[in-house]
C-alpha positions, 0 to 999 in steps of 0.5 A: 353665380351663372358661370363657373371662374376657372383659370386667374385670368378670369378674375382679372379686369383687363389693366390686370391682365397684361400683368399675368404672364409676368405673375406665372414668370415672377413666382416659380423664381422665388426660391426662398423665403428671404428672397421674397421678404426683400422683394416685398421690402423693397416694394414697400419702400420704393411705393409707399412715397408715390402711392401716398402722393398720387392719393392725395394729389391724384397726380401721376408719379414715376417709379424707376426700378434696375430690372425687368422683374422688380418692373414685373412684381411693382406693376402686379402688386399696383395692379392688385392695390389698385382695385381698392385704391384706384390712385395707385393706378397713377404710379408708373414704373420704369425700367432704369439699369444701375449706372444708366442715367436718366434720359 
């Protein structure tokens, strides 16, 4: 290797990047074990549909989530996913509070 990789960032491709802050804000709030599974379980079920659609229409689809940080932890995992599975790159998530409607 010419150049030694030193911080996260240096791993990332660009797309990945504009989800870096969002990884160092994300983890130190995950206090405990539990908290994580749920987020992990809701992940799984709210991007399995979309992520199975979009690989085998290569169509785009929408996501919506109630907050800011789950918005934060689906786009890192996408962001991660897709670089074995370049489809997942076509799920978009929205940010859409609980009792908002749809615009």
């Amino acid at each position: 290797m010419s150049a030694s990789l030193t911080t996260r960032s240096d791993f990332l491709d660009p797309l990945s990047r504009c989800v870096e802050e969002a990884y160092d804000a994300i983890i130190p709030e995950a206090s405990d074990v539990a908290e994580i599974v749920d987020i992990v379980a809701r992940a799984v079920d709210c991007l399995t549909g979309p992520v199975l659609r979009g690989a085998a229409s290569g169509k785009p689809s929408v996501v919506t989530v109630p907050d800011q940080r789950t918005a934060a932890i689906f786009r890192l995992a996408l962001s991660q996913t897709s670089e074995k599975r370049p489809t997942d790159a076509l799920v978009e998530i929205v940010v859409q509070p609980k009792g908002a409607g749809r615009a």
